[in-house]
N, C-alpha and C positions, 0 to 999 in steps of 0.2 A: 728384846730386839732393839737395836740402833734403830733411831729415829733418821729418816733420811736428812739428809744437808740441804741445806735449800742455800741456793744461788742468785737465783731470779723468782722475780714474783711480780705477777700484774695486780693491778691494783685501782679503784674508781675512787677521784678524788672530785667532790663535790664541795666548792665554792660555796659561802652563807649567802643566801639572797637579802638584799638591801631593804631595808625598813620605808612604808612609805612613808612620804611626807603630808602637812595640812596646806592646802590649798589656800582653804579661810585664812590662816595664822601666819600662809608664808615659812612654815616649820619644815625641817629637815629632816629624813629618817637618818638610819643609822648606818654605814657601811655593813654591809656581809662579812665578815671572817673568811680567811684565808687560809688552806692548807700548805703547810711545811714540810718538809725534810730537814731532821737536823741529825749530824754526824756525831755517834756515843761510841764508846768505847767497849763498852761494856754491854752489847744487845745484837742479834744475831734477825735476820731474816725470818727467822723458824718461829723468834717471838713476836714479833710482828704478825706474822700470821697469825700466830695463835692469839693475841689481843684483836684482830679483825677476820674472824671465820667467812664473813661474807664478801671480805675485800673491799669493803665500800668505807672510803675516809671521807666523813663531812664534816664542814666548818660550820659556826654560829651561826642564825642571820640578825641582820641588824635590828633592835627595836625601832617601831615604827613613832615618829614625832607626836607629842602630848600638848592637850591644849595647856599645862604645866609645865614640861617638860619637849620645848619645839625642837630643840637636839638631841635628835634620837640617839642612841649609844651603839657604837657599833658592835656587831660581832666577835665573840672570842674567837679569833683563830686558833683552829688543831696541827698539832705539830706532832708526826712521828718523828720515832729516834731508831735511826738508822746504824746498820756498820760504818765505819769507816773504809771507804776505798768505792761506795757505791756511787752505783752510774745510772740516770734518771732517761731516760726519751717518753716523749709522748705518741702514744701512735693511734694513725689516723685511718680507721677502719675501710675507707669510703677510698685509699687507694690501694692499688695492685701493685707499685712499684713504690719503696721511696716511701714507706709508709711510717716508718722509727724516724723519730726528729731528737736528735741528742740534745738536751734541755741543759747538763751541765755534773758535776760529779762534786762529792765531798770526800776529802780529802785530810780534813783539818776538824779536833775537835769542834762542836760548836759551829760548824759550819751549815747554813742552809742553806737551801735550793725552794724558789716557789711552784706546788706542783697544780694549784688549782688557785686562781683570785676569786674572792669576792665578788658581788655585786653591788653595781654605783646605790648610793642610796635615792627617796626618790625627792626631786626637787623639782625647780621650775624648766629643765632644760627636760626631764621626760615629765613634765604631769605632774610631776610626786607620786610617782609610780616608782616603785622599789624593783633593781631590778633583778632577773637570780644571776646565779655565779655563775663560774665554769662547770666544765663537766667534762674532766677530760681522762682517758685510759693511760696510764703508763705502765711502765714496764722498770723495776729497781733490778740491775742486776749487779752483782759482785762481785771486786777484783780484787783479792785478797792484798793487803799491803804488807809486806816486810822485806827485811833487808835483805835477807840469804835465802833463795827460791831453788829446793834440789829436785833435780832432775835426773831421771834413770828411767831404768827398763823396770818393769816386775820383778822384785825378789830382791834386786841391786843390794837391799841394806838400808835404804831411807829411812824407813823408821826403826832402825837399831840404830845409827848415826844421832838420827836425830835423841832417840832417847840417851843415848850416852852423851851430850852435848848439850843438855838444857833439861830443862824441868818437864817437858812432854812427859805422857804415858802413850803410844801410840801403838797399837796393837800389833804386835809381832809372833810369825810364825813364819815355818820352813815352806813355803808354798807363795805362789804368784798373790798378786791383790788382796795382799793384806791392808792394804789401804785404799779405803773407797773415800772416802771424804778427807779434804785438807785438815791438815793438822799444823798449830803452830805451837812452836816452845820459845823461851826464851833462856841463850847463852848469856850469863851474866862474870862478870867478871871482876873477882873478891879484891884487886886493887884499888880500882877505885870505882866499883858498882857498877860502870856501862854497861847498858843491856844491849843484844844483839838480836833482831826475832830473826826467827828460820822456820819458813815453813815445806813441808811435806805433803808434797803431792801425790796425784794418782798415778802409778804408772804408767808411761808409754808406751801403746803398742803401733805395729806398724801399721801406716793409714790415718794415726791419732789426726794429722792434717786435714782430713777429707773425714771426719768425727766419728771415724770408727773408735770403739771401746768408747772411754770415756772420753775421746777427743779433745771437742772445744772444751768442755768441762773442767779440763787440765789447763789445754795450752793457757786461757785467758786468765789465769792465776799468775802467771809467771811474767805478765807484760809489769807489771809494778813494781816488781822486784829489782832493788840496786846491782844484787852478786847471782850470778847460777852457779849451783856448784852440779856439774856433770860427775855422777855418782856410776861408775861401772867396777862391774864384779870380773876381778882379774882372769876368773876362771873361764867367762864365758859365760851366756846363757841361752838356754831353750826352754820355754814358755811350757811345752810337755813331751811325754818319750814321742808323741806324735810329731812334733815339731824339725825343723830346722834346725842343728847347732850351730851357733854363729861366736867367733873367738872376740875376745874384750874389745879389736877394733873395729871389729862388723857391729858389735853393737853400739859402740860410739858412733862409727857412720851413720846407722840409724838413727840414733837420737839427732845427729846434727840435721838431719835429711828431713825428717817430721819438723821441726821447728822451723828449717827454712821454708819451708811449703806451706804453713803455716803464716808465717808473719819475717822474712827476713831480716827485718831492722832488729829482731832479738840476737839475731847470731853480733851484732856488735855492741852488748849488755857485755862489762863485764865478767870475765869466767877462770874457774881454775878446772882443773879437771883432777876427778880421787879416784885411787885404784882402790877397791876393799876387798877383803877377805883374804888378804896374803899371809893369811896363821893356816890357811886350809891348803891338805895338798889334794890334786882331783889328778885323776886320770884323763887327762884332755889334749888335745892336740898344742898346750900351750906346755911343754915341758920345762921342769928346772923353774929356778929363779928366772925372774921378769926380766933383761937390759931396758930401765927406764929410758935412760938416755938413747937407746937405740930405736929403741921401738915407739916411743912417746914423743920426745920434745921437737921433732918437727916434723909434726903433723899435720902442720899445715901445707908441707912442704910436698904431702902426699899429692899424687896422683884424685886422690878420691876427694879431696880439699882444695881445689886448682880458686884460684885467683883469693887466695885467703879470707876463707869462707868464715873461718875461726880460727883467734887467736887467745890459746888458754895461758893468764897473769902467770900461773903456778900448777907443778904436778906433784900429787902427794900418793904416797905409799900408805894404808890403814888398815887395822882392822877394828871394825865399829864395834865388833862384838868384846874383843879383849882391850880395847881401847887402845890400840897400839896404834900413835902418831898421832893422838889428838891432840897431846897438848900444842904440839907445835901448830896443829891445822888450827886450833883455835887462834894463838898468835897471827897468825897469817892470816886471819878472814879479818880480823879488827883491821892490822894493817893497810890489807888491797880495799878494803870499803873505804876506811879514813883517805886513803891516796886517790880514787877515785872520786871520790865526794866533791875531794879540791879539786882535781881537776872539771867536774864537772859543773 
């Protein structure tokens, strides 16, 4: 059985209480140790957990001052190692409103965040009274970071795409929510080795905004992402024979409508838009060959897209499965990120 993904995770970080000091001697204890966040590459939430089953992170405390030794030594600080892309708040039980205080995010190998101080050591301004740390609750949640964030509906092809397009293995079958957990690969490219990540989200259902299905779960993946790539299935889709069928545009509306209800300032990320599965013929109200140009390239221009809600870089024709139009689609994600980049 798949282990669930973990996202967020609270956590007690406990500051080293300060060493005290001598009186007699005029000696100093030692500071308390500090708890860390530091950004790796290579470690996941779920380990994290799994190295802290009770949640509770504590720092050293300081050695206390010696009639030998009047500088006390301070505490080791403990430093977790985090994802990269995490997001630190401290929260403060004792309010109703207003209670998450964003502390700061890592971003960058190597990078830390302080999530609990130490305690002063103890000297002449307390006593030589050592004093304890912090002791505060947070909350690490995760916003995946890569360069190419695809989006669709259930089924759309995401993770056929994605495994035809990078080294992923991402579980694929003919049925809805084959992807419950993000998934990322990396397109690498044998001219000159740049690697491109793309990750594979959950699919959107309607309402994902207001965190039906896996909602927020999704959307908040997708805020860090440079390129979207709006992945729909030419043919249409319905979720089950119970359902709605709604044609490739109804469900593009959708996706664009979840996402701005969501967080509006994603609708102006970067974006191309893929049609997939143009090797399959279906019986659907979408007969014949697609007119791209008629039906696609201004879409914004629609009715259902008023005051240019979204504007897609590029529109491509694929099929993920026979890999029909990738190589080109791959040229063209290098391209629109590098052009983007500078501009940005």
């Amino acid at each position: 059985m798949q282990k669930k993904f973990i996202d967020n995770l609270k956590i007690l970080a406990f500051g080293g209480t300060g060493g005290n000091g001598i009186l007699k001697y005029n000696g100093k204890g030692g500071k308390g140790g500090d708890v860390l966040a530091s950004a790796c590459s290579k470690t996941s939430l779920n380990l994290l957990a799994n190295n802290y089953p009770n949640k509770k992170i504590k720092a050293e405390p300081g050695d206390p001052s010696r009639m030998f030794e009047l500088q006390g030594k301070p505490g080791r600080n403990t430093i977790i190692h985090v994802p990269l892309g995490s997001s630190f708040y401290y929260i403060n039980d004792n309010k109703q409103t207003n209670k998450f205080k964003h502390l700061g995010d890592v971003n960058k190998i190597n990078e830390q965040i302080l999530l609990a101080k130490g305690g002063e050591p103890g000297f002449e301004h307390n006593l030589y009274n050592g004093q304890p740390g912090e002791c505060n609750k947070i909350l690490i949640e995760l916003k995946l970071l890569a360069d190419v964030g695809l989006v669709g509906l259930p089924n759309a092809g995401k993770s056929t795409l994605l495994k035809s397009l990078t080294n992923a293995h991402p579980k694929i079958a003919n049925y809805p929510f084959t992807t419950l957990t993000p998934q990322i690969g990396i397109l690498e490219y044998k001219s000159d080795f740049r690697k491109i990540s793309i990750a594979d989200l959950p699919g959107l259902i309607e309402g994902a905004s207001l965190n039906n299905g896996l909602g927020h779960s999704f959307l908040k993946h997708i805020e860090r992402t440079k390129l979207l790539l709006y992945l729909v299935d030419i043919h249409g889709f319905s979720l089950d024979i119970y359902s709605k069928y709604m044609t490739a545009i109804e469900t593009l509306q959708l996706l664009i409508k979840e996402i701005e209800l969501y967080n509006k300032a994603l609708l102006e990320k970067p974006s191309i838009l893929v049609l997939n599965k143009i090797d399959i013929n279906k019986d659907t109200d979408i007969k014949g060959p697609i007119n791209i140009n008629q039906k696609f390239t201004n879409i914004s221009s629609f009715d259902q897209f008023s005051n240019d809600r979204i504007k897609f870089h590029e529109i491509f024709e694929i099929s993920a499965k026979n890999k029909v139009g990738l190589q080109y689609l791959k040229q063209r994600i290098r391209v629109i990120l590098d052009d983007t980049s500078f501009q940005n």
